[in-house]
matplotlib code that plots the C-alpha trace (Angstrom):
import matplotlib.pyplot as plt

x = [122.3, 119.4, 117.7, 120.3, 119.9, 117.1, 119.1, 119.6, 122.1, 124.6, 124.3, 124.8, 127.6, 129.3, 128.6, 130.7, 133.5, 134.0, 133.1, 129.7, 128.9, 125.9, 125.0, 123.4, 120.4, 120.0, 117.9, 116.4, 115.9, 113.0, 113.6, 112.1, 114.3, 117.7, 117.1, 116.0, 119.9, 121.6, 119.5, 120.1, 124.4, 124.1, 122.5, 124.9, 128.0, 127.7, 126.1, 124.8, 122.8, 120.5, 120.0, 116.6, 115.3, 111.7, 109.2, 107.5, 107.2, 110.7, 111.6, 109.9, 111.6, 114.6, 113.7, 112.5, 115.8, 118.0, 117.6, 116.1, 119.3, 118.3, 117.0, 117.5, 115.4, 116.0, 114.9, 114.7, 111.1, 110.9, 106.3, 107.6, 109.3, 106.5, 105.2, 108.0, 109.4, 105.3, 106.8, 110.1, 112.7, 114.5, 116.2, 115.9, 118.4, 118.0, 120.6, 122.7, 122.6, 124.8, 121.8, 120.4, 123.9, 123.6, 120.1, 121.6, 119.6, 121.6, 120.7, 122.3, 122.5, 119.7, 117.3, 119.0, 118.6, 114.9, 114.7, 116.5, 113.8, 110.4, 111.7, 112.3, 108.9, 107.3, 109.2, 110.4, 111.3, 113.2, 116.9, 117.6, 121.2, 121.7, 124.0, 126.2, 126.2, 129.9, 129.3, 129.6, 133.4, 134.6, 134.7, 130.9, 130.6, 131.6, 129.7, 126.6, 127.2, 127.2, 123.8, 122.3, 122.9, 121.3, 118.4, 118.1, 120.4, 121.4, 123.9, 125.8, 127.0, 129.4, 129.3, 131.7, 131.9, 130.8, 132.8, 136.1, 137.8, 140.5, 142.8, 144.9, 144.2, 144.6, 144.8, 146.1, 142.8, 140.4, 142.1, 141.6, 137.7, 137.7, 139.5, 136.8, 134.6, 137.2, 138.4, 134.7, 134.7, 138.3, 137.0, 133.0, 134.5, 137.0, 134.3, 131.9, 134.7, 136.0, 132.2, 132.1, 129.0, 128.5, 127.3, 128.3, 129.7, 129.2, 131.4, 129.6, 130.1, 133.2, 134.5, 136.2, 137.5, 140.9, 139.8, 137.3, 140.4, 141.1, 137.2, 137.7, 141.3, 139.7, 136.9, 134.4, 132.5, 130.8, 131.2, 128.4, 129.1, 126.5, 128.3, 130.3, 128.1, 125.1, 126.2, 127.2, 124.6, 126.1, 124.7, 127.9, 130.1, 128.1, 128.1, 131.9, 132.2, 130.0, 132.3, 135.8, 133.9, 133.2, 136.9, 138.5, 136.6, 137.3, 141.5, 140.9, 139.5, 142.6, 144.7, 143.0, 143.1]
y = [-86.1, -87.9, -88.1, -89.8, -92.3, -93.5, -94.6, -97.9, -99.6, -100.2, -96.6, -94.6, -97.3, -95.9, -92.4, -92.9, -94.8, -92.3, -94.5, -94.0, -94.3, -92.6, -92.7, -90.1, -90.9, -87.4, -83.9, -83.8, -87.6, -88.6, -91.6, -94.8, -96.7, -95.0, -94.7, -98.4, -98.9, -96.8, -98.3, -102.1, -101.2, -99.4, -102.2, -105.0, -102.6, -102.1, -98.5, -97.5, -94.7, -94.2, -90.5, -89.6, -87.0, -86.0, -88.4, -91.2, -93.3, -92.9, -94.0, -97.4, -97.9, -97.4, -99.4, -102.6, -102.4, -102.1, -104.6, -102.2, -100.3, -96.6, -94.0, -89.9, -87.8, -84.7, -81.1, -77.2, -77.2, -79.0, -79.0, -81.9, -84.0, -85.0, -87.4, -89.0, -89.8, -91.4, -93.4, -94.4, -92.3, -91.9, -88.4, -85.5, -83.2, -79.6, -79.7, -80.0, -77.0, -78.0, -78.4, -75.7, -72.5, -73.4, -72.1, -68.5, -69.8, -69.2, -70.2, -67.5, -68.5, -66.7, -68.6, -72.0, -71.5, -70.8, -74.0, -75.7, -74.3, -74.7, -78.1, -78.9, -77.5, -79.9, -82.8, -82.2, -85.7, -86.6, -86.8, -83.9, -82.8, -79.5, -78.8, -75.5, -73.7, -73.4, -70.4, -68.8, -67.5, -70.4, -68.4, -67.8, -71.8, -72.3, -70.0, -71.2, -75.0, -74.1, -71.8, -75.2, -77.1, -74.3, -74.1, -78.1, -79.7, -83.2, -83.3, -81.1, -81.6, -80.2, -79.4, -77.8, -80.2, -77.8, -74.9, -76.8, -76.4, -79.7, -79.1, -81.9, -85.9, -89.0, -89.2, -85.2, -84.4, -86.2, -84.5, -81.0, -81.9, -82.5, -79.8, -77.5, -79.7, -81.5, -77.8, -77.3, -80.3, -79.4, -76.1, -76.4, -79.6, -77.4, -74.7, -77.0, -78.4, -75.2, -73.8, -76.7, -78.1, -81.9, -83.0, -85.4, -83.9, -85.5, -84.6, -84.7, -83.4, -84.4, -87.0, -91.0, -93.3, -91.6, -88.7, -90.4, -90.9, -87.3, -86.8, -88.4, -87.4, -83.4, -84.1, -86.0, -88.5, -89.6, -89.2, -88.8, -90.0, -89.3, -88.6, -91.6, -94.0, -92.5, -91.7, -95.2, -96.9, -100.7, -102.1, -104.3, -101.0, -99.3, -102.3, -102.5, -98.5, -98.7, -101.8, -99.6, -96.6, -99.0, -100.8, -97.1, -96.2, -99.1, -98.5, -95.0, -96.4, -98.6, -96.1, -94.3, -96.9]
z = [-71.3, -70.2, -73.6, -75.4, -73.2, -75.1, -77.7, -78.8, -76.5, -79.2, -80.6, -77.2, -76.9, -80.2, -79.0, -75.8, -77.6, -80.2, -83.0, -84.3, -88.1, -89.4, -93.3, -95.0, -97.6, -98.2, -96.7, -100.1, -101.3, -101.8, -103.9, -102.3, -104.3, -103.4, -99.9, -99.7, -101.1, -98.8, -95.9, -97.1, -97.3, -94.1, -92.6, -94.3, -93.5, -89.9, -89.5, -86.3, -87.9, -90.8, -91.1, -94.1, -95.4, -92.7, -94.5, -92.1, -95.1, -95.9, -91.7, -92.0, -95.8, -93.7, -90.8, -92.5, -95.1, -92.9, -90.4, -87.6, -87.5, -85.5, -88.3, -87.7, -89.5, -91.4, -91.9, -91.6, -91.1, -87.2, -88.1, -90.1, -87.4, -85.2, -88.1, -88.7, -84.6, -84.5, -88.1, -85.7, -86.4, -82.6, -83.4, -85.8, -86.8, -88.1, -91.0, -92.3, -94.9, -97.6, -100.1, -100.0, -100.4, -104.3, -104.2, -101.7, -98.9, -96.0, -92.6, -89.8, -86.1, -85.1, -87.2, -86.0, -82.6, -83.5, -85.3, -82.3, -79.6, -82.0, -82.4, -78.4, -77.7, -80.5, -79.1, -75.5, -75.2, -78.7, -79.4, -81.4, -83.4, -84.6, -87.4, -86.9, -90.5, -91.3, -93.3, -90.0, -88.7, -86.5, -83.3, -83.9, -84.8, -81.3, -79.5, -81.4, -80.4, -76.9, -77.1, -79.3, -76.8, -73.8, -76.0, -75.8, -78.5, -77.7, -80.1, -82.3, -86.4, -88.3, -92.1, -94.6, -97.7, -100.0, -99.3, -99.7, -102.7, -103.2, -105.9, -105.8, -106.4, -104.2, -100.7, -100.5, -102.5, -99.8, -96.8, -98.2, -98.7, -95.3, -94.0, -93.1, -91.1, -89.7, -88.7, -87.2, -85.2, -83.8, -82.7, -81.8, -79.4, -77.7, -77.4, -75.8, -73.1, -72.5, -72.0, -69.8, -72.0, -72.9, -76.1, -78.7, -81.9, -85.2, -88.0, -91.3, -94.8, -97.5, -95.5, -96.4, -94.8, -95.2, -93.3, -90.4, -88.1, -88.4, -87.3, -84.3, -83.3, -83.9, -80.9, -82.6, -81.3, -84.2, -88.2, -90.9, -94.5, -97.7, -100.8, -100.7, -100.5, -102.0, -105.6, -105.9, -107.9, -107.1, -103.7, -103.5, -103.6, -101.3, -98.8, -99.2, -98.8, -95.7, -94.1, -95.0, -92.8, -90.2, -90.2, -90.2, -87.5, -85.7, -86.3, -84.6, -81.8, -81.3, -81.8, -78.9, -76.6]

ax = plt.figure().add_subplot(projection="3d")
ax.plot(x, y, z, "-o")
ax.set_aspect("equal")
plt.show()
């Protein structure tokens, strides 16, 4: 645990509390202009996370329009990372993988814990998050989280948004999106405890602020939220999304204590 002890004081803080917010630009965004929006409403909304996609230019965008609030880079290539941690990104992820299933590519646990240890012998010092495919049967999820974290993960993510299916509207409609990584996060945490393995998991992937209480209540420590806030094309709704994150994060915190 001693790398993630070189986080920001206020994002370790989250970590422990169960509360951490990450926003999501996007693996694959490129576009100065929408990742200057989603830093600017994470920064305005209370975020203690910017995650981008691996481009240093792209980690001081984020830095400078946010405020300084802690940016994570990602990728699934980790030759990529070293540029951007020099740019000041303070972790990198492998993941998550829902962009690329709509083009077959499918990432096996084989080649992620490859990822996972080219990455920690690039940057034996950096806070690194793995994301655990959730194409993969959930007993093999599990089992993967705790190798990740053996072959030097820090922290492990969840995904699942695009596999599930909603069918119905409203509230019902949100929880079904959901589902599946709030399933992952239920099991990868109890696989880690019961391994007897400590890492933070972030649940990412199809998730609102109806559904970021469940996050936490499954094991998480953390959530991660793209979709809904950057399709919005209005900085005040994407401010006000951010804030609704951060105030239902904050009610299952009090619910905990």
């Amino acid at each position: 645990m001693t790398r993630l002890a070189q986080l920001p004081t206020s994002l370790r803080q989250r970590l422990e509390q169960r509360s951490a917010l990450k926003v999501i630009a996007g693996l694959m965004n490129f576009d100065a202009a929408s990742v200057a929006r989603v830093a600017r409403a994470a920064g305005h909304g209370g975020a203690d996370l910017i995650d981008v996609a691996c481009d240093p230019e792209l980690v001081a965008l984020a830095i400078r329009e946010s405020g300084g609030v802690p940016v994570c880079v990602s990728a699934v290539d980790p030759e990529l990372f070293p540029a951007a941690v020099a740019a000041g990104a303070q972790m990198v992820e492998i993941g998550n993988f829902d962009a690329f299933y709509p083009q077959g590519r499918i990432f096996d646990a084989a080649e992620v814990l490859a990822l996972t240890r080219q990455t920690r012998a690039l940057l034996p010092d950096v806070v690194l998050s793995v994301t655990v495919p959730h194409v993969l049967p959930m007993d093999e999820q599990q089992q993967l989280a705790v190798d990740l974290v053996d072959a030097g993960a820090d922290l492990i993510q969840t995904e699942g948004g695009t596999s599930a299916k909603p069918s119905s509207a409203g509230t019902l409609g949100l929880i079904e999106k959901a589902a599946p990584t709030l399933a992952a996060a239920h099991s990868i945490s109890a696989g880690l405890q019961q391994a007897g393995v400590e890492a933070p998991v972030l649940c990412a992937s199809g998730l609102s602020a109806v559904t970021l209480p469940m996050a936490i209540a499954a094991g998480a420590a953390g959530v991660g939220v793209g979709s809904a806030v950057n399709r919005l094309n209005d900085e005040l709704a994407m401010v006000a999304v951010v804030r609704g994150l951060r105030e239902a994060l904050g009610t299952a915190a009090a619910v905990r204590s």
